[in-house]
C-alpha positions as CSV (number, residue, x, y, z in Angstrom):
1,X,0.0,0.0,0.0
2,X,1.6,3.1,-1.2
3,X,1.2,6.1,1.3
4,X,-0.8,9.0,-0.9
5,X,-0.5,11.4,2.3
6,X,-0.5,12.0,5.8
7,X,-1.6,14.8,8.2
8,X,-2.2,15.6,11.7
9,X,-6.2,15.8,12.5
10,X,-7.8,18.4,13.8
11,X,-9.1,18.5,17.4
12,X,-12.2,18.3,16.2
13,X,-12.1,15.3,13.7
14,X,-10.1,13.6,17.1
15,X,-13.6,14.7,19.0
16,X,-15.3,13.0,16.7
17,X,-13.3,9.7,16.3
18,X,-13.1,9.3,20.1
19,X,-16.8,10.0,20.9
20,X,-17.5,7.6,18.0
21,X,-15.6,5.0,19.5
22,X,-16.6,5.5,23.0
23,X,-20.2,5.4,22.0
24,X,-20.3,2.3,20.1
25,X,-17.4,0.2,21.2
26,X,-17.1,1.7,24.9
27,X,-13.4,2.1,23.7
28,X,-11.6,5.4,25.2
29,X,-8.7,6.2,23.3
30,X,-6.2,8.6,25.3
31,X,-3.3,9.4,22.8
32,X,-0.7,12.0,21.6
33,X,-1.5,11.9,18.0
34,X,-4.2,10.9,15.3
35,X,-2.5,11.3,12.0
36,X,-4.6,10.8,9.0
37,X,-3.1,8.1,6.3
38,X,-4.6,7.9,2.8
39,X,-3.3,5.8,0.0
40,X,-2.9,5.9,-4.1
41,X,-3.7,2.2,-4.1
42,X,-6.5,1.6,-1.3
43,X,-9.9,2.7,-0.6
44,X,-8.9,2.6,3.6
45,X,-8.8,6.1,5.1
46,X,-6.8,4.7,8.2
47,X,-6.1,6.8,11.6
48,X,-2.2,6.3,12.9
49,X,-3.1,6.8,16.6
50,X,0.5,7.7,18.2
51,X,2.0,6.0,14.8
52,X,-0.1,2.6,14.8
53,X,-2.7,2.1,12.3
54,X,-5.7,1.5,15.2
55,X,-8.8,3.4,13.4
56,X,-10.1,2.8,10.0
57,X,-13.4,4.8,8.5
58,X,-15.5,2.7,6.5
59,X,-18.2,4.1,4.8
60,X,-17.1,7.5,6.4
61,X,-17.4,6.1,10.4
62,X,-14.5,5.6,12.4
63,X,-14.1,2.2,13.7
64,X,-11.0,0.5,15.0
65,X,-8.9,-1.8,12.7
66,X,-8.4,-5.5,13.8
67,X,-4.9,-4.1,16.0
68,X,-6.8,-1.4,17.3
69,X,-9.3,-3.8,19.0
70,X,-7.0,-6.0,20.1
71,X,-4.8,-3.2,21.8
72,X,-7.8,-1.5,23.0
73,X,-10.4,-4.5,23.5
74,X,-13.9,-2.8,22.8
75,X,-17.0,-3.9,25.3
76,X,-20.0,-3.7,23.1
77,X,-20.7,-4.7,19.9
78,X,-18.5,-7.9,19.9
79,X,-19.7,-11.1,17.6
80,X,-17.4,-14.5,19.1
81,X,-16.9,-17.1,17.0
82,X,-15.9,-20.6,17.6
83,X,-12.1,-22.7,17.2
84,X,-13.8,-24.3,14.0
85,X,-14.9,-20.5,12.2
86,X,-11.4,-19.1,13.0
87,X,-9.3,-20.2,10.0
88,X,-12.3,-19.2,7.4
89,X,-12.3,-15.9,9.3
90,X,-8.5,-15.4,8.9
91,X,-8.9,-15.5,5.8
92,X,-11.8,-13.2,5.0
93,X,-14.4,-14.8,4.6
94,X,-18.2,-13.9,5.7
95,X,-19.2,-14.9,9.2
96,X,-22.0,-17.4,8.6
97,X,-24.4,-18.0,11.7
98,X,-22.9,-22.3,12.5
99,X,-19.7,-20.7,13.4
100,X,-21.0,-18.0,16.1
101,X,-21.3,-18.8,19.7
102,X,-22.1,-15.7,20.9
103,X,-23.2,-11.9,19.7
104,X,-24.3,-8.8,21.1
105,X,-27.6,-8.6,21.8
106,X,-27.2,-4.2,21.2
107,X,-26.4,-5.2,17.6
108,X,-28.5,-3.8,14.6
109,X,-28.7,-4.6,10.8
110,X,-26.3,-2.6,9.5
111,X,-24.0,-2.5,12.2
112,X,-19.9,-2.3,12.4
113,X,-18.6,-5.0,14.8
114,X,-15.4,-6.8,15.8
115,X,-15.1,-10.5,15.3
116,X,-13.1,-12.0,18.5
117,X,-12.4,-15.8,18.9
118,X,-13.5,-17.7,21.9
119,X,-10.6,-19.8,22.6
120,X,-8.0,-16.8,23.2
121,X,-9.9,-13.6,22.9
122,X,-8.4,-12.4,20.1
123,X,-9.9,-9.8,17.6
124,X,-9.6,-11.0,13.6
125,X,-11.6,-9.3,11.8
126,X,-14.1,-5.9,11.5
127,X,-17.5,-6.3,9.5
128,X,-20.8,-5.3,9.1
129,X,-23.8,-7.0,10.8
130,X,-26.3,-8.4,8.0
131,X,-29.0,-9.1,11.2
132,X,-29.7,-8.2,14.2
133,X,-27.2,-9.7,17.8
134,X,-30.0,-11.3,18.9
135,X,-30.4,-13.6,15.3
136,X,-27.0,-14.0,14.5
137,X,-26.9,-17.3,16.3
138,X,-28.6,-20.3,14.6
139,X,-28.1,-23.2,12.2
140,X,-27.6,-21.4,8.8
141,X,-26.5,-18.2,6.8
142,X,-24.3,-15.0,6.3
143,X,-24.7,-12.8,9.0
144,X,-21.8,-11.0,9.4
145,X,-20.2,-9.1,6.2
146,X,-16.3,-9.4,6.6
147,X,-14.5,-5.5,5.7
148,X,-10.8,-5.9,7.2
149,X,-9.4,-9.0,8.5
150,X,-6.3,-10.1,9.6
151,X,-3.9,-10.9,7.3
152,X,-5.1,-8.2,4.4
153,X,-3.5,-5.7,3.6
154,X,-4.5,-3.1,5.7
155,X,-3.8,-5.6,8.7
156,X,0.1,-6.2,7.4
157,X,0.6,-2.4,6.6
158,X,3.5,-0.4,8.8
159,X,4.6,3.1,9.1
């Protein structure tokens, strides 16, 4: 991913990112600086939060990247999946309702949410809920739209 530019935000695009974050992930982000990284090759818009690539926007919302919610674990809006959905997951694919043992039951159609194992707690992915928590467990179907995951290129990208 070749670097397009970079600038420091302004307090009040940092107001907006951390309220953002605070209101739907119950994440509080306490940092020096939120630099602004776009590319020539990439749609991602991704925040360097002092230097580490920890918020994305997607579809103009700021939401954190797969390392930001595993350096800042978020509290809400968290779909688990089990030992058997984790390589399929790693790899990009959809989340499909067989492999999901748990899912907030604040989630809405429509949705950004973090995609954390059950066996370690680890974060691997960021999508976009197709239903609602509370139907996301069952027997069949996509139910989670996969966006960043890790292992793209967004996850492997360094300052």
């Amino acid at each position: 991913m070749e670097v397009k530019s970079r600038h420091h935000l302004r307090s009040d695009e940092v107001d907006t990112i951390t309220t953002a974050l605070s209101e739907n992930l119950g994440v509080e982000l306490d940092a020096d600086s939120f630099e602004k990284v776009e590319f020539d090759d990439s749609d991602w818009d991704v925040v360097l939060v002092d230097g580490d690539p920890l918020v994305l926007y997607l579809d103009g919302e700021p939401f954190l990247t797969v390392q930001g919610a595993n350096q800042h674990p978020p509290e809400k809006h968290i779909v688990t999946v089990d030992a058997g959905a984790v390589s399929f997951v790693s790899d990009g694919a959809d989340i499909m309702r067989p492999g999901i043992t748990e899912a907030d039951a604040d989630i809405s159609e429509g949705d950004l949410v973090v995609i954390n194992e059950e066996s370690h707690g680890k974060f691997l992915a960021v999508g976009r809920a197709q239903t609602d928590g509370d139907d996301m467990v069952g027997d069949s179907g996509k139910v989670v739209k996969s966006l960043h995951h890790v292992g793209d290129d967004l996850f492997e990208f360094s300052v």
